[in-house]
C-alpha atoms as a printed R data frame, in Angstrom:
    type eleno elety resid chain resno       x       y       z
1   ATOM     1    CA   UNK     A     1  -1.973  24.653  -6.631
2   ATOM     2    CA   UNK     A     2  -3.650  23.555  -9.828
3   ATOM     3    CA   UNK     A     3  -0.588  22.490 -11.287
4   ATOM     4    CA   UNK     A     4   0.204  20.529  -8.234
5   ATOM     5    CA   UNK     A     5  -3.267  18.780  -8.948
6   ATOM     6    CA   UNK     A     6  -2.859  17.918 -12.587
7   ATOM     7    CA   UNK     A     7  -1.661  14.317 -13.389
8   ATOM     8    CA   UNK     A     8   2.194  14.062 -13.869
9   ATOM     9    CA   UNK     A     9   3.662  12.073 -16.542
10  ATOM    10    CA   UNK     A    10   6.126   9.416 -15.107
11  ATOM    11    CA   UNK     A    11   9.764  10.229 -15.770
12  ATOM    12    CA   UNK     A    12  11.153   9.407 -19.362
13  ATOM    13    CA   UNK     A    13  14.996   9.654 -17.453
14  ATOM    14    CA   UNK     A    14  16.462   6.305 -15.594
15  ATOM    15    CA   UNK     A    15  15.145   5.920 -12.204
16  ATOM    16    CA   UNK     A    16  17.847   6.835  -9.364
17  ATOM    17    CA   UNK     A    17  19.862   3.836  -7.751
18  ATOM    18    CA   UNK     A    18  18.666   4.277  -4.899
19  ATOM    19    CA   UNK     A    19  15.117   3.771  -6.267
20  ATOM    20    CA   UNK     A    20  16.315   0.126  -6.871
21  ATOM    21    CA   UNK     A    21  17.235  -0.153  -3.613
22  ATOM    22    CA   UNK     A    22  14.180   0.965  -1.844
23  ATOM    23    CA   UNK     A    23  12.376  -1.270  -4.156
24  ATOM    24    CA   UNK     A    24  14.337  -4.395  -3.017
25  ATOM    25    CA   UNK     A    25  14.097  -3.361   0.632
26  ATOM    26    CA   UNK     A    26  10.298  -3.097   0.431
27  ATOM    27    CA   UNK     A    27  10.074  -6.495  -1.419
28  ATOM    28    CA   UNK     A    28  12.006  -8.022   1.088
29  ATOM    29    CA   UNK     A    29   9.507  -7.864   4.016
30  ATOM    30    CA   UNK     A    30   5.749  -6.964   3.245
31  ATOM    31    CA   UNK     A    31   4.976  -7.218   6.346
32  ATOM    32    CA   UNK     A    32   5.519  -3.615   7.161
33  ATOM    33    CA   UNK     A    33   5.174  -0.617   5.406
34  ATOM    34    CA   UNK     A    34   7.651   1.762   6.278
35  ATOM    35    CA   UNK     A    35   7.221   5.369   6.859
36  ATOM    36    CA   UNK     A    36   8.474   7.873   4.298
37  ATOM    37    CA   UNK     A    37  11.107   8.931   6.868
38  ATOM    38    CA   UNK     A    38  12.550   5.794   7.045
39  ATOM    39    CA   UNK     A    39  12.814   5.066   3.282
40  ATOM    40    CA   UNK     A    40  14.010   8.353   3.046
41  ATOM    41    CA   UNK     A    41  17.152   7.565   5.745
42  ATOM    42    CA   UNK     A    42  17.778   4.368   3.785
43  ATOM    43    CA   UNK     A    43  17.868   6.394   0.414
44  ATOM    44    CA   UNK     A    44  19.769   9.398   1.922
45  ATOM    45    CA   UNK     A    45  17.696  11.693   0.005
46  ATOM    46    CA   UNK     A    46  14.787  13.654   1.666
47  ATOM    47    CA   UNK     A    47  11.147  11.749   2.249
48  ATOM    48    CA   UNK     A    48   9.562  14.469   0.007
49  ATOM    49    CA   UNK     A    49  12.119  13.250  -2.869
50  ATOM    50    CA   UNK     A    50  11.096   9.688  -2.312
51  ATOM    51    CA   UNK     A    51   7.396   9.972  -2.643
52  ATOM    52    CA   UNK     A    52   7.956  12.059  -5.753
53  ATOM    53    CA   UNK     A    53  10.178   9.690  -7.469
54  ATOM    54    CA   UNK     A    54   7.881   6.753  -6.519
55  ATOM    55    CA   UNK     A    55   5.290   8.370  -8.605
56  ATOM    56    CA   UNK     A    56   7.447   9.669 -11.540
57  ATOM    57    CA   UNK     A    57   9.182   6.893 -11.834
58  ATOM    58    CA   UNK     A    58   7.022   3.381 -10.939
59  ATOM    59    CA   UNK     A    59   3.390   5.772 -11.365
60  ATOM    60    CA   UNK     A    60   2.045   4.618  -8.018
61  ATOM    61    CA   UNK     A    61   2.775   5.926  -4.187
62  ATOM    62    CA   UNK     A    62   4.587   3.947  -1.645
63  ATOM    63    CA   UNK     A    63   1.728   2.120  -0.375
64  ATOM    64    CA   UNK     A    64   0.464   1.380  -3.935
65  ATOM    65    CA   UNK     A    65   3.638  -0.085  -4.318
66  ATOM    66    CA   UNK     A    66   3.389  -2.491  -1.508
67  ATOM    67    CA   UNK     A    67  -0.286  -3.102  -2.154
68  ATOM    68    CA   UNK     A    68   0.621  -4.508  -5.709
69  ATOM    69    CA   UNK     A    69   4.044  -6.763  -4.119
70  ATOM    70    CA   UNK     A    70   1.159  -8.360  -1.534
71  ATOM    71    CA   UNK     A    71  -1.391  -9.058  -4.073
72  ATOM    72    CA   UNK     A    72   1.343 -10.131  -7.101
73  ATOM    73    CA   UNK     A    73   3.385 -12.870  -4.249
74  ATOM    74    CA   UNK     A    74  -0.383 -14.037  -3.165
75  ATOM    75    CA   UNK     A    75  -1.377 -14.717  -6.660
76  ATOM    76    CA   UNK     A    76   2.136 -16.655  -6.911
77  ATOM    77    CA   UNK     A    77   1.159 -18.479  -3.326
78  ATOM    78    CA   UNK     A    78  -2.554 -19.351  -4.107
79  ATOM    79    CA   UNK     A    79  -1.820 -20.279  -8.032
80  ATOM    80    CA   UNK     A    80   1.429 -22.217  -7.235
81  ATOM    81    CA   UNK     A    81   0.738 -23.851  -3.880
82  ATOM    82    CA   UNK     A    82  -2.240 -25.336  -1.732
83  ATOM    83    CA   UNK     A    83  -1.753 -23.168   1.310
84  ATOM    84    CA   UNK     A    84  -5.027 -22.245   3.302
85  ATOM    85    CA   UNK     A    85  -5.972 -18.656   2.408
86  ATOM    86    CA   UNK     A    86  -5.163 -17.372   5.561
87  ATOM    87    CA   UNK     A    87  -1.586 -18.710   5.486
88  ATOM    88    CA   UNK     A    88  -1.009 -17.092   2.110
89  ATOM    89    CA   UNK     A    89  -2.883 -13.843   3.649
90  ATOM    90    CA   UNK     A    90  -0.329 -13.812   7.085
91  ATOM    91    CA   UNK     A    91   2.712 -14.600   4.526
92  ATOM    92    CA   UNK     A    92   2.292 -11.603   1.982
93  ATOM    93    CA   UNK     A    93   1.549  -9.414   4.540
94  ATOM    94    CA   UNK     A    94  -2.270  -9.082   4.956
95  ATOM    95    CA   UNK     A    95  -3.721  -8.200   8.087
96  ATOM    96    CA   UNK     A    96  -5.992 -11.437   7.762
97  ATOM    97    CA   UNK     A    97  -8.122 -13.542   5.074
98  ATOM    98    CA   UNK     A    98 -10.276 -10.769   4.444
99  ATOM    99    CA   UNK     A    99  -8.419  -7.959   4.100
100 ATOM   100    CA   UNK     A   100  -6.418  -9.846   1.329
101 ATOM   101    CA   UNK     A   101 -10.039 -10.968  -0.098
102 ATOM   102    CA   UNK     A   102 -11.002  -7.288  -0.008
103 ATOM   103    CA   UNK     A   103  -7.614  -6.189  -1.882
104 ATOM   104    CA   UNK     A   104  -7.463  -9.045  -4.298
105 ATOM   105    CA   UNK     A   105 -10.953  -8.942  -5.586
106 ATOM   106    CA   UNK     A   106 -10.071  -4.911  -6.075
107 ATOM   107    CA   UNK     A   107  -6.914  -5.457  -7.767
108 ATOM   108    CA   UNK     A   108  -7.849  -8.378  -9.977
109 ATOM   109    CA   UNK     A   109 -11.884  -8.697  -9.786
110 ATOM   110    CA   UNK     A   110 -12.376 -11.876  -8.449
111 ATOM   111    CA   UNK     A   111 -11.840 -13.583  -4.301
112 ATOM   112    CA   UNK     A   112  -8.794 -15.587  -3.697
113 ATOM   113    CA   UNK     A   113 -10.632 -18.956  -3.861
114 ATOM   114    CA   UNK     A   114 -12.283 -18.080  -7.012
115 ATOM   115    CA   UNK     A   115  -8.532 -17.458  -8.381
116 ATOM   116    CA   UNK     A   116  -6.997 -20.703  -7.046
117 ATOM   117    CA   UNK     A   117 -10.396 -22.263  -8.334
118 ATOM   118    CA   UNK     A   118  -9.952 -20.720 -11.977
119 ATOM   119    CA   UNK     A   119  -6.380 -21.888 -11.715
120 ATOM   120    CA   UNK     A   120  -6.523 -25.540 -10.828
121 ATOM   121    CA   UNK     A   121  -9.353 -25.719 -13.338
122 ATOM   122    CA   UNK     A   122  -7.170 -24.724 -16.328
């Protein structure tokens, strides 16, 4: 059990296609996150497999994964566009303007506004 525990280095070996695939798939809508099962169906390998190569291979489980696509395509929205906040939050697949306030400021330090704010300043 301890060795279950203990921090696992990622892969050094090339990520499995269908890695790439499930990637893409999750990119495509972040909306939703799907459930291992499903991932698993579109990667034909078993669910267990998938969350284990998520974390050898990208260091970060599925919903890590999806967390970081939401809060890299905001950035993109609030730097790159003047969209109200809670547009950007319903496209990137926020439950609402705080939730992706709560996230952001987690991920990066600072609130959504304060980022656009930096941004437009520089």
């Amino acid at each position: 059990a301890q060795s279950a525990r203990r921090e696992r280095p990622r892969a050094e070996r090339r990520p499995p296609v269908w890695l790439r695939r499930l990637q893409d798939y999750l990119a495509a809508d972040l909306g939703v996150v799907p459930d291992l099962a499903t991932l698993a169906a579109i990667a034909g390998v078993h669910r267990v497999h998938v969350a284990r190569a998520f974390r050898d291979h990208l260091g970060c489980t599925v919903g890590d994964y999806v967390r970081r696509l939401r809060v890299r395509r905001a950035c993109e929205q609030l730097t790159g566009t003047s969209v109200p906040l809670t547009d950007v939050a319903m496209r990137t697949g926020f439950f609402d303007q705080s939730h992706m306030t709560r996230v952001v400021k987690q991920f990066l330090g600072l609130t959504p506004a304060a980022l656009r704010r930096e941004y437009t300043r520089a």
